[in-house]
PLY file of the C-alpha trace (Angstrom):
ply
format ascii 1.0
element vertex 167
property float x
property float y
property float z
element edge 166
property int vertex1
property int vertex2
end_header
-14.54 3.06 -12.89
-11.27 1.39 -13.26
-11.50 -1.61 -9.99
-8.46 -3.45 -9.23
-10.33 -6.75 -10.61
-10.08 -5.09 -14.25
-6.26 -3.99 -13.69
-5.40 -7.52 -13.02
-7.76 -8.87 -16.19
-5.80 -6.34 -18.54
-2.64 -7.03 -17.21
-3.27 -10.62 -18.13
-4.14 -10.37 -21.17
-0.78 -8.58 -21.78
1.03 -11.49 -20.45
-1.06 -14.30 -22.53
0.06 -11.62 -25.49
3.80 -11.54 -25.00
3.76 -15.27 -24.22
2.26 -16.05 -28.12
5.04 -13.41 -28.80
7.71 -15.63 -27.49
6.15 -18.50 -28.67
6.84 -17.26 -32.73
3.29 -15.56 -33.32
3.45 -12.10 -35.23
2.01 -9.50 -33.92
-0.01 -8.90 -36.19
-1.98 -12.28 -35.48
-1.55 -11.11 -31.95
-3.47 -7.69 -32.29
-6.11 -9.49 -34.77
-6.59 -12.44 -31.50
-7.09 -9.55 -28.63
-8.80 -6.97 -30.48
-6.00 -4.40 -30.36
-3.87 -2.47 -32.96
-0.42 -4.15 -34.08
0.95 -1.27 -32.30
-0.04 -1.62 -28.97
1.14 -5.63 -29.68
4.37 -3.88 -30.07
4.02 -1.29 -27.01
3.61 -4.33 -24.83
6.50 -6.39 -26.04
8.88 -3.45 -25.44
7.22 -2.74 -22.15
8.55 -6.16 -21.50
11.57 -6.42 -23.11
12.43 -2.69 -21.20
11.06 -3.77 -17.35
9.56 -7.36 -17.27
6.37 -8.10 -16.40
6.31 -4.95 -14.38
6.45 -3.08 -17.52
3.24 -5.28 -18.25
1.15 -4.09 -14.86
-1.85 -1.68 -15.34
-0.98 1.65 -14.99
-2.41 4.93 -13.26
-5.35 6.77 -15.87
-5.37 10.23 -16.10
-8.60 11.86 -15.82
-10.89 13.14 -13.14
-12.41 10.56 -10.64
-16.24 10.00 -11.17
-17.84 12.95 -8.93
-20.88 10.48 -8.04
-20.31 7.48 -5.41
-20.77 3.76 -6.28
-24.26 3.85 -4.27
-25.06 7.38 -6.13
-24.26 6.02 -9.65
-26.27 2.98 -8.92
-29.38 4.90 -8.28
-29.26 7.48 -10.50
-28.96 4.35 -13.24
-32.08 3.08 -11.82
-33.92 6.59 -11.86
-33.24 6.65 -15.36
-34.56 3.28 -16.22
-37.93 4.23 -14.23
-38.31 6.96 -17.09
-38.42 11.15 -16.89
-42.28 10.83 -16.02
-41.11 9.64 -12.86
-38.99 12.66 -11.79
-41.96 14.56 -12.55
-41.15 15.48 -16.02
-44.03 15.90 -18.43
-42.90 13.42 -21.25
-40.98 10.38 -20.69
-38.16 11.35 -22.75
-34.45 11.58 -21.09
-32.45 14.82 -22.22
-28.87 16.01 -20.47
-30.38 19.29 -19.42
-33.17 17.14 -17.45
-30.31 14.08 -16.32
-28.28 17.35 -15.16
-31.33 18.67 -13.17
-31.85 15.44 -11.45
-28.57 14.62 -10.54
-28.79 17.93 -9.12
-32.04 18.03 -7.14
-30.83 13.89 -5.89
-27.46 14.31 -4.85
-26.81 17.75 -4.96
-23.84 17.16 -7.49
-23.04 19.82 -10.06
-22.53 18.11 -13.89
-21.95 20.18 -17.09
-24.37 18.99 -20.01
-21.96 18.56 -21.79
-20.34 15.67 -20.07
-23.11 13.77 -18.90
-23.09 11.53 -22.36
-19.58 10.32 -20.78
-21.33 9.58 -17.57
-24.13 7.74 -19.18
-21.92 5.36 -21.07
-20.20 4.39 -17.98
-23.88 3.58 -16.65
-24.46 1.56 -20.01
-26.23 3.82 -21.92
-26.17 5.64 -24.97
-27.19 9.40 -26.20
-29.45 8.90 -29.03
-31.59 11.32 -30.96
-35.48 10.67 -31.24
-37.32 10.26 -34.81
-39.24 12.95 -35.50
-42.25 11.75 -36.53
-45.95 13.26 -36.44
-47.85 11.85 -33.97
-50.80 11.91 -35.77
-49.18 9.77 -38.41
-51.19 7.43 -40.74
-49.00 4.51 -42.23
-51.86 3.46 -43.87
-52.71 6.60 -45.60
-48.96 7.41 -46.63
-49.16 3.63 -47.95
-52.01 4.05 -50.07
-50.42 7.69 -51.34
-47.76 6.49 -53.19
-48.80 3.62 -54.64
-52.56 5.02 -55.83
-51.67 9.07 -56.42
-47.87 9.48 -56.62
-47.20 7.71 -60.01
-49.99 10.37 -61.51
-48.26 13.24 -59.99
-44.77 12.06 -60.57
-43.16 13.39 -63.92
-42.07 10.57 -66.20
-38.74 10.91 -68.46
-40.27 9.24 -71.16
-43.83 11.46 -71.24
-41.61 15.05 -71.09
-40.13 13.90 -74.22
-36.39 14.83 -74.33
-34.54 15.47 -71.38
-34.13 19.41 -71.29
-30.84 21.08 -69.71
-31.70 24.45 -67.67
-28.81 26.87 -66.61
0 1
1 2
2 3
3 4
4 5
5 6
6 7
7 8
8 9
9 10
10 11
11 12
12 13
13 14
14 15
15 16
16 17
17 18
18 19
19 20
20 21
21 22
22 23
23 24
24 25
25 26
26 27
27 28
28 29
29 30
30 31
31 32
32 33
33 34
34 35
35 36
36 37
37 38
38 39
39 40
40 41
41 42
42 43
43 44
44 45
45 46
46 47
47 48
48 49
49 50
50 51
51 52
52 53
53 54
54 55
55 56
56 57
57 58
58 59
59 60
60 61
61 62
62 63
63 64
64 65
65 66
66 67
67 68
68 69
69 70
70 71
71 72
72 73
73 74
74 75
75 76
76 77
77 78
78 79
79 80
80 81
81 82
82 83
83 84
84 85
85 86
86 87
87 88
88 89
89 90
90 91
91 92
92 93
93 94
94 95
95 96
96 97
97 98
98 99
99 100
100 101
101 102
102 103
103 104
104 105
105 106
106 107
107 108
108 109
109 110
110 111
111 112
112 113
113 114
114 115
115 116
116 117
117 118
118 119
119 120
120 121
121 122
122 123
123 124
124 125
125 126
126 127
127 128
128 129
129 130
130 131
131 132
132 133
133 134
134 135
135 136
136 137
137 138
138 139
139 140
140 141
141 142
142 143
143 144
144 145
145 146
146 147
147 148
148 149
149 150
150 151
151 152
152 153
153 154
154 155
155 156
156 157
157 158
158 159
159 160
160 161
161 162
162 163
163 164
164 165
165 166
């Protein structure tokens, strides 16, 4: 969601650049002090040299505007933070094809799966994939495994005698 507070922070921070600019500072230095490539140091001073501090002013984003409201986003973050056993899901784990259903059966708002992950960034979180692990699980017992019957199963260099090359 690009709000006109954030325009006016980036545009900013373009002018604070082009002033160390005109104050002797390579960009280089520049880029390494805002977090930004050496090119797009060198984008803004030519933006500025071309138009002024115009050139400098946050411009239009292409893309497709957010099909979710403000109010709609907001909820649907906190839906998500309640967990999946809330929206009547039988495990509490969050997958696009269930987000997708939800945003569906809430707000009647059609989302592909596969650009949900975009959406939840912009909502602050991240797609991640769960460890599979057995439930059933014994640290303990894997623990005790390798150090007590491992090394006697475990083939030692040294017992096999010369290492042997197989085609």
């Amino acid at each position: 969601m690009n709000t006109q507070g954030r325009a006016l922070d980036r545009q900013q921070r373009r002018q604070e650049a082009v002033q160390l600019l005109e104050n002797g500072l390579s960009s280089t230095a520049v880029a390494a002090q805002f977090g930004v490539t050496d090119r797009t140091v060198r984008n803004w001073r030519r933006r500025y040299v071309d138009d002024g501090a115009e050139g400098l002013a946050d411009r239009p984003r292409p893309g497709k505007a957010c099909k979710l409201s403000p109010r709609q986003r907001e909820n649907l973050r906190k839906r998500l933070l309640k967990g999946a056993v809330s929206e009547g899901f039988d495990t509490d784990l969050w997958t696009c094809p269930r987000i997708q259903a939800v945003i569906l059966r809430r707000f009647g708002v059609e989302y592909h799966v596969d650009a949900l992950p975009y959406v939840l960034k912009s909502l602050g979180f991240t797609c991640q994939k769960p460890q599979l692990r057995a439930v059933e699980r014994d640290e303990g017992a894997i623990t005790t495994w390798i150090a007590q019957d491992w090394p006697r199963i475990k083939k030692s260099n040294s017992a096999a005698g010369p290492a042997r090359i197989c085609r």
